[in-house]
C-alpha positions in Angstrom: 132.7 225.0 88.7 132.4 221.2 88.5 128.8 220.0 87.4 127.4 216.7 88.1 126.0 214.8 85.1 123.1 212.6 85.4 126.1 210.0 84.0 128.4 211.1 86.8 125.7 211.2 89.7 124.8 207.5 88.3 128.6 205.9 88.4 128.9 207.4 91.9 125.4 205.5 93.2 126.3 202.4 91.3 130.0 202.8 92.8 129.2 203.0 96.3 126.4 200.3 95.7 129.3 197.8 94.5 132.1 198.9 96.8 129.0 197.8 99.4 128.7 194.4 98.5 132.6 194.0 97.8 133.6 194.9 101.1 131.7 192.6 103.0 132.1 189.9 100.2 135.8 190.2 100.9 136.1 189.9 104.5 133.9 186.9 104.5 136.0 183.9 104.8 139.3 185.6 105.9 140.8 184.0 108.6 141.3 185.2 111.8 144.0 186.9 113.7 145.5 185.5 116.2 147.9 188.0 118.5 150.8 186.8 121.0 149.8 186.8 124.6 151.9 187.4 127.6 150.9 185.9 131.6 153.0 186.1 134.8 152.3 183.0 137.2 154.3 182.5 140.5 156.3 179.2 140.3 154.4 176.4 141.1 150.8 177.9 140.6 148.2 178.6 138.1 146.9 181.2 135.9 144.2 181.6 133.5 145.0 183.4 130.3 142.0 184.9 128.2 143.6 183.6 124.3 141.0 185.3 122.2 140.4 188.5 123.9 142.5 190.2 121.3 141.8 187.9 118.3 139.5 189.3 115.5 138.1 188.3 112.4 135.3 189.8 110.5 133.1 186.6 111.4 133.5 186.1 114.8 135.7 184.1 116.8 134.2 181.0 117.8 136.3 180.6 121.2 135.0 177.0 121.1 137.6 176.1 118.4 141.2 176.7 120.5 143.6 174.4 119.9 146.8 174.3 122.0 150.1 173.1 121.8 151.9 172.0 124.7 154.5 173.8 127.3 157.6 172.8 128.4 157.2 173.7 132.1 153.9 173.2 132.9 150.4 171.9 131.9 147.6 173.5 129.9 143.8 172.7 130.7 141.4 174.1 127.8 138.3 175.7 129.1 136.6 176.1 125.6 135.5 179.4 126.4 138.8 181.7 125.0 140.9 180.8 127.9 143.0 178.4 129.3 144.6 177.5 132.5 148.2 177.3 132.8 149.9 175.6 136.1 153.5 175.9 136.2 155.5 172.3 137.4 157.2 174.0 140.4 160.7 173.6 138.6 163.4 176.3 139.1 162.7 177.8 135.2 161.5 181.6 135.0 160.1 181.2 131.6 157.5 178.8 129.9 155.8 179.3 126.2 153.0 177.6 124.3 151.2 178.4 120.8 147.5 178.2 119.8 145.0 178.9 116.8 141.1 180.0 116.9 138.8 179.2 114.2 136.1 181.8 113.2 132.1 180.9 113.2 132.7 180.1 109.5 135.8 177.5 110.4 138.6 179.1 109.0 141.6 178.6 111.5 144.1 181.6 112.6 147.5 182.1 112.5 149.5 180.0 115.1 149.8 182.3 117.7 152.5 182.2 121.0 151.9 183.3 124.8 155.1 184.0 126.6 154.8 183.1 130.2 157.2 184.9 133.2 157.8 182.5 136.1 158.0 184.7 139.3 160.5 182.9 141.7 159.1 181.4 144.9 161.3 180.3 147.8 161.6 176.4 148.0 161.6 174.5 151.4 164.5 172.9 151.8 164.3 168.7 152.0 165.3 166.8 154.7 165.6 163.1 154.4 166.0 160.7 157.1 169.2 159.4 158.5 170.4 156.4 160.8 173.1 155.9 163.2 174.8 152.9 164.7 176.2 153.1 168.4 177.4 150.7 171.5 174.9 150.5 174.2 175.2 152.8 176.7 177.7 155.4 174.8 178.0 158.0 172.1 177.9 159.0 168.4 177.8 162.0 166.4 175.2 162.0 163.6 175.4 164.8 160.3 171.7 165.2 160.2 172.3 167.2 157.3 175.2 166.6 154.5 172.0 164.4 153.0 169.2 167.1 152.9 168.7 169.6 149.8 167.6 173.1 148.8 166.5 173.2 145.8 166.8 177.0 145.4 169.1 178.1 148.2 171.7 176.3 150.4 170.9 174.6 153.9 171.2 176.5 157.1 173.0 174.3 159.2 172.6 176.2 162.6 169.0 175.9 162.6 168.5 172.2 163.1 165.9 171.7 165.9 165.8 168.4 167.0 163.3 166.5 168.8 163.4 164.0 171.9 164.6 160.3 172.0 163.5 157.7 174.1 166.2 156.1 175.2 169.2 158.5 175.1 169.8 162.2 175.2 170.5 164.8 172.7 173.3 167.6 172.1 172.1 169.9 169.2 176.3 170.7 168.3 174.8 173.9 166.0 176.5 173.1 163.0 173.8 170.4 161.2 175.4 167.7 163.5 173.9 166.2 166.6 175.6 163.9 169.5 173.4 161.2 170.3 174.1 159.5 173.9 172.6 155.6 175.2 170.9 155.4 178.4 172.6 152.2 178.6 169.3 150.4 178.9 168.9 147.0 177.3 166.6 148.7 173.7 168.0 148.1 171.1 166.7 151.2 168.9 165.7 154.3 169.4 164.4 157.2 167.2 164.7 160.9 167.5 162.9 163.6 164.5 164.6 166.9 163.3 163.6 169.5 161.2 166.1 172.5 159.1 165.6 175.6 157.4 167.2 177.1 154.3 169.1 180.3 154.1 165.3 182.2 153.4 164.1 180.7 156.5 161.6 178.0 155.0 161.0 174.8 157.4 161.8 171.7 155.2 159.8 168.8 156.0 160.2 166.4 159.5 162.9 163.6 158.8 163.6 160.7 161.1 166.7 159.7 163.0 166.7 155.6 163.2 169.5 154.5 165.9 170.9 151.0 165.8 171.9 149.8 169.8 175.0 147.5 169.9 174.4 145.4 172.7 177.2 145.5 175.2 178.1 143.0 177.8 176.7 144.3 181.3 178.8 143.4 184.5 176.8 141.7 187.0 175.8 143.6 190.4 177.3 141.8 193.5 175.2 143.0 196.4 176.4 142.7 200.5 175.2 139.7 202.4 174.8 138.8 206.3 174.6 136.4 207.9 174.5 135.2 211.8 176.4 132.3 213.2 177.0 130.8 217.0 180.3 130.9 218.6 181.9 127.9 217.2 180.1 127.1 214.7 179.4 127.2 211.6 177.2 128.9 208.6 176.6 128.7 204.8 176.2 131.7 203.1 174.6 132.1 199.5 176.8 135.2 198.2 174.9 135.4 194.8 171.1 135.0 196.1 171.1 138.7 195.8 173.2 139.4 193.0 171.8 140.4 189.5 173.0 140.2 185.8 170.8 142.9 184.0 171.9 141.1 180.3 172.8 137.5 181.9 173.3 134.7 184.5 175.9 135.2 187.5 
């Protein structure tokens, strides 16, 4: 059987009294740990990641201290509490990163550690942009409202153009992204009609204006019937143009 010496019993006491102050006396002024984080944001919104969370260090994290370095698809706003807001640009990218380090309450800065970000994929509206048109006055021309407008993220769905109304003329949706556009034959010389399209997911894109140009045309003059009322033999002048009319001119 083992016995225990007054010497023994003595190096264990002054043993554990050491390994008591070691310890501690060690893991002061150790940096802190800094661990990768991961975040999922839907494209074109905002998420706030908690950095420090998982971080540790024998003296405390002072979440005060986070210092960030920049993303590629996005911005970062520092709360100085741990976390951080990301907002993704909107872009058609389905990943983003940035790195960061924390000091500890006794300054001593932490690894540089990285948070991976997964874009989630959001449906674009498509963009329609205006268009303009020349025509004669009083006929027709067909307009591709939409070999100009975009999708980002998908392709334009041509059939579903809905078009608005036009002052001055009339409007033939064709169902293929084209329009005919017809001239009252009035004397304007513009008129405007507004469209809108959606994409193959069925997003609305944005209003866009039609601008029509009206080529003047040369209007025939209206000759009206006259009367008139003369006595046997004789004779009577008759204005034949008094009632006649030029809509663009003089007879």
């Amino acid at each position: 059987m083992q016995t225990t010496t007054p010497i023994n019993k003595l190096c264990k006491i002054t043993c554990l009294a050491f390994f008591a102050i070691l310890l501690p006396a060690l893991a002061v002024g150790q940096n802190p740990v800094a661990n990768d984080d991961a975040a999922t944001v839907n494209e074109g919104a905002a998420v706030t990641i908690d950095l420090t969370d998982n971080d540790t260090d024998a003296d405390g994290i002072n979440v005060t201290t986070v210092s960030l370095g920049a993303a590629t698809n996005g911005s970062l706003l520092n709360n100085n509490d741990g976390t951080v807001t990301y907002t993704h640009d909107g872009s058609e990218t389905t990943s983003d990163s940035f790195t960061y380090t924390v000091n500890d309450n006794t300054g001593a800065t932490s690894n540089s550690a990285t948070v991976n970000i997964t874009i989630t994929p959001q449906n674009d509206a498509p963009v329609a942009n205006n268009d303009a048109a020349t025509v004669n006055e009083g006929a027709s021309v067909t307009i591709d409202l939409t070999d100009n407008d975009t999708d980002a993220d998908g392709t334009i769905n041509n059939g579903s153009v809905s078009v608005g109304t036009a002052n001055n003329g009339t409007i033939v949706n064709n169902g293929n992204g084209t329009v005919t556009y017809t001239h009252d034959g009035s004397e304007t010389t513009s008129d405007s009609f507004t469209y809108t399209v959606n994409d193959n997911n069925g997003a609305t894109s944005n209003t866009a204006t039609v601008n029509i140009t009206i080529t003047p045309q040369n209007d025939a003059p209206v000759a009206n019937n006259d009367a008139a009322t003369v006595n046997e033999g004789a004779s009577v002048t008759i204005n034949l143009t008094g009632n006649d009319t030029d809509a663009d001119g003089t007879i």
